[in-house]
N, C-alpha and C positions, 0 to 999 in steps of 0.2 A: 876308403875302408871305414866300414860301420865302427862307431865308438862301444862302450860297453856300461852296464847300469849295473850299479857297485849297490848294495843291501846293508848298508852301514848302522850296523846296532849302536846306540848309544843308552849310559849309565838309563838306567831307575830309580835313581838317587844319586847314589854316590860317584862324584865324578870321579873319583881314581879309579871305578872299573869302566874307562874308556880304556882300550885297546892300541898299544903302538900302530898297528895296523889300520884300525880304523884313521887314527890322526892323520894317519900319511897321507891315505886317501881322501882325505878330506881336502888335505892342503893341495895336492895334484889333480885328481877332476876341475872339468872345465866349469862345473856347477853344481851345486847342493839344490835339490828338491825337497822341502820340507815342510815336514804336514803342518808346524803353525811358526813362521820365523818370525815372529815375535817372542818365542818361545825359544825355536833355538839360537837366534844372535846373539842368545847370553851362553850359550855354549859355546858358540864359535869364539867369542870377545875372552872367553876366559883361555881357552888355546890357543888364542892370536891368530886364529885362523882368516882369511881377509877372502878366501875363497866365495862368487857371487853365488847370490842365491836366488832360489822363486819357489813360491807356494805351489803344491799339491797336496789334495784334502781331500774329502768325502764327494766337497760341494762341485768341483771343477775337475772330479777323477778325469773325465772323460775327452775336455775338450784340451784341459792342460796334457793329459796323457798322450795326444795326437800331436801334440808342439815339441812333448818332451822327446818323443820317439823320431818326428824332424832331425832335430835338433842333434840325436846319437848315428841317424843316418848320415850326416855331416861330417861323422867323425871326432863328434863332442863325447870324451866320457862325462858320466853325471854319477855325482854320489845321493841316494833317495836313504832320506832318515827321518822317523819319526818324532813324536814329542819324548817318550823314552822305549826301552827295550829294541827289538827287533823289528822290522817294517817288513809289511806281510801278513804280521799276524794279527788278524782281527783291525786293520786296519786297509785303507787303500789301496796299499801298496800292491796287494795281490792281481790289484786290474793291470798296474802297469805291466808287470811281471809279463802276465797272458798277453797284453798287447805286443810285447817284444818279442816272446816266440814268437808270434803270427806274423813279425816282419824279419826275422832270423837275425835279431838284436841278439847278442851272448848277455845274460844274468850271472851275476858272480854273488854270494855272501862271504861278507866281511861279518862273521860271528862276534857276539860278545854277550851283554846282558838279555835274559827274559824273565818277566816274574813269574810269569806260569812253572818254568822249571825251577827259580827260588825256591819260589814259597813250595814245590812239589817238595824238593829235596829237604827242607827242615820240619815239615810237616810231622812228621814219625807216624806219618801212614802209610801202606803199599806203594812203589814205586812203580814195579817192572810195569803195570801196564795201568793206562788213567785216561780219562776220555776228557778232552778241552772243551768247554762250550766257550767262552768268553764271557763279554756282557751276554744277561738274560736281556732279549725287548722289555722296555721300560712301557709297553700298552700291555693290559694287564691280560688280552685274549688271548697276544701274540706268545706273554709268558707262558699261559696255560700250556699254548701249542707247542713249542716248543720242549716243557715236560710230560709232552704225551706223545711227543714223537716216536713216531714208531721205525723199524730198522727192516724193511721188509727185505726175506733173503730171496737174491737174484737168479737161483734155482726154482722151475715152476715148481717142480715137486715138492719143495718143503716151502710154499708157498701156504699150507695147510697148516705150518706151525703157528704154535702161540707168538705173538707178536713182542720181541723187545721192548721195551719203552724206557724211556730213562728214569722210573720209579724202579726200574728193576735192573739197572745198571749193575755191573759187576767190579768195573775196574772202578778206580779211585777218581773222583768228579772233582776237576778244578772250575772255578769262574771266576771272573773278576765282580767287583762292585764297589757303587759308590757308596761312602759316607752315612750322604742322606736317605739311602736307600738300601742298607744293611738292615736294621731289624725286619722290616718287613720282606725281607725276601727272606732272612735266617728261618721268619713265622711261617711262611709261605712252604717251604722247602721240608721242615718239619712235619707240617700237615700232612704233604704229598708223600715224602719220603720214609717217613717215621725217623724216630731220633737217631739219628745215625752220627758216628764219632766226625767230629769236624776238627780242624784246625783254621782260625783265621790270624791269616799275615796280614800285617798294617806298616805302612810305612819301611818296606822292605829297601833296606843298606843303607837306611840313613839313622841316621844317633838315635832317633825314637820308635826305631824298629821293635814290633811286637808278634809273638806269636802266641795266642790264646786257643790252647787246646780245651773241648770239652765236648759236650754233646750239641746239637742243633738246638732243641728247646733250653736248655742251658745258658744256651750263649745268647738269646733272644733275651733271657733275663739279666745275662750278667751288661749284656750294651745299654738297655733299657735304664740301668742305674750307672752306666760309664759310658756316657757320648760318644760315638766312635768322631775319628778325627783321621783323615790321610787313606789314601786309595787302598782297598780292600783286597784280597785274594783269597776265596774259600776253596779249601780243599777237604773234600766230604767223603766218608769210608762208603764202596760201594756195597751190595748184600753179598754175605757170603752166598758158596754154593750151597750148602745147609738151609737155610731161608728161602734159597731159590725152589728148593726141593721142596718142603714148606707150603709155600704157598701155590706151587703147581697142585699138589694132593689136595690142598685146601678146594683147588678150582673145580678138578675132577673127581671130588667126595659128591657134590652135587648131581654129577650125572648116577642114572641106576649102573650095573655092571654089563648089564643089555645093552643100555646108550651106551656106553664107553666102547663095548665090543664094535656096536654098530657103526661107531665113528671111525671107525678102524678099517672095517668089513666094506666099506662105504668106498673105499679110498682103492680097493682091490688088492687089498693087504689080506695074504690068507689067515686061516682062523689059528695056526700054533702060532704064529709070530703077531695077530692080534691080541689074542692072550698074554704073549710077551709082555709086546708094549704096555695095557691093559695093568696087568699089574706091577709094572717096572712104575707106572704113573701113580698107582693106588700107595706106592709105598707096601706091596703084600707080595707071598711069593705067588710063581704062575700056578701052583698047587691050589691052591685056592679059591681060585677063580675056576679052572677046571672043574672042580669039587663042584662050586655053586653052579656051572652053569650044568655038568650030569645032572644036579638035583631038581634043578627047574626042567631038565629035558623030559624026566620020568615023573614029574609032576608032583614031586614032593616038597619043590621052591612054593607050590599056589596056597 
């Protein structure tokens, strides 16, 4: 009988938020997988945990992944934990995870700490919905690409819309980041984003936990005079629907009321619900747009 691969969260700081649960399972799996056990030995050493362990990381997802998955065919459970938080997220773990479906391994999580949902929850920005990217790529093209990604919808017919991108993100944007590499993405972010309200957590559940509310270019100046110091979590206010609305009029102020029809017309969209849309985009009512286009028909628009 196949063993089972246990999802064992550990602290982000603070060891008292390891979990009864987690420790058990620590102490009873046949093996701890962890992504740097140099790292966690001192986890284990302080709960007396004596349970063996082996490394699984970025570098050896693959081949250690095909050992690790041996090894639960045998009938081995195994607990997989990262260096803190939940394993899976943004880190290797997700390969094993896929690899054990594909050999009908059972996956179990053993819940406990994530910063992403910390620093989400003291933030005092919108909760109910928020979009995780993790680290941004540290290559500065890949960053780009990354905030230009686009969300194209899997319907061909609104294959025609305006393109999502995460400058025009709506829910609330977490990331992580490091240190040395906070002001320049705070800059970077502002550029792209415009000033939008931020919150950055530092050193989340440990004694010199900090959370600095203000705006993006704000905060660019206030790090620039106060070194940051301890793993970063930004959580950034996405555009309201008002701004959305905003700068869609802004896009389509550019076309004439012709082109805007035509774009419509184009699509095999008849002419009253052309109109519609037309001026549902303009910001104006469809009276209006009627108006203009009678006056251009009878040639008093020329």
């Amino acid at each position: 009988m196949a063993g089972t691969l246990y999802l064992c969260a550990t602290p982000i700081g603070n060891l008292e938020d390891i979990t009864f649960r987690v420790l058990r399972v620590l102490r009873e799996a046949d093996l701890i997988a962890a992504e740097d056990t140099r790292n966690s030995i001192r986890l284990l050493n302080y709960f007396e945990i004596e349970t063996p362990m082996t490394s699984y990381h970025e570098y050896n997802k693959y081949e250690k992944g095909r050992w690790l998955i041996e090894q639960m065919e045998q009938g081995k459970n195994i607990a997989l934990i990262t260096d803190a938080g939940t394993p899976g997220i943004s880190d290797p773990g997700e390969e094993l995870v896929r690899m054990c479906y594909e050999e009908g391994i059972t996956v179990t999580a053993v819940p406990g700490a994530s910063a992403c949902v910390s620093a989400l929850t003291i933030s005092g920005l919108p909760t109910r919905r928020f979009a995780f990217e993790a680290f941004l790529p540290t290559d500065k093209k890949e960053r780009q690409a990354v905030l230009n990604e686009a969300f194209l919808p899997s319907d061909k017919k609104e294959r025609e819309a305006v393109l999502s991108c995460l400058e025009k993100e709506q829910r609330t944007i977490v990331l992580y980041e490091a240190p040395h590499r906070l002001i320049k993405t705070l800059k970077m972010l502002g550029e792209r984003l415009g000033d939008r309200r931020v919150s950055v957590c530092r050193e989340l559940t440990k004694r010199h936990e900090t959370v600095y509310r203000s705006t993006l270019l704000e905060a660019v100046s206030y790090y620039e005079e106060n070194l940051p110091k301890g793993e970063c979590v930004l959580v950034i206010e996405g555009l309201s629907r008002e701004e959305i609305e905003q700068e869609e009029q802004k896009k389509w102020s550019n076309l004439s009321i012709e082109e805007h029809m035509e774009y419509y017309l184009s699509q095999g969209i008849d002419k009253k619900e052309a109109m519609k849309k037309t001026a549902k985009d303009r910001g104006v009512q469809k009276r209006e747009i009627y108006n203009y286009l009678e006056k251009l028909k009878s040639g008093e628009g020329n």
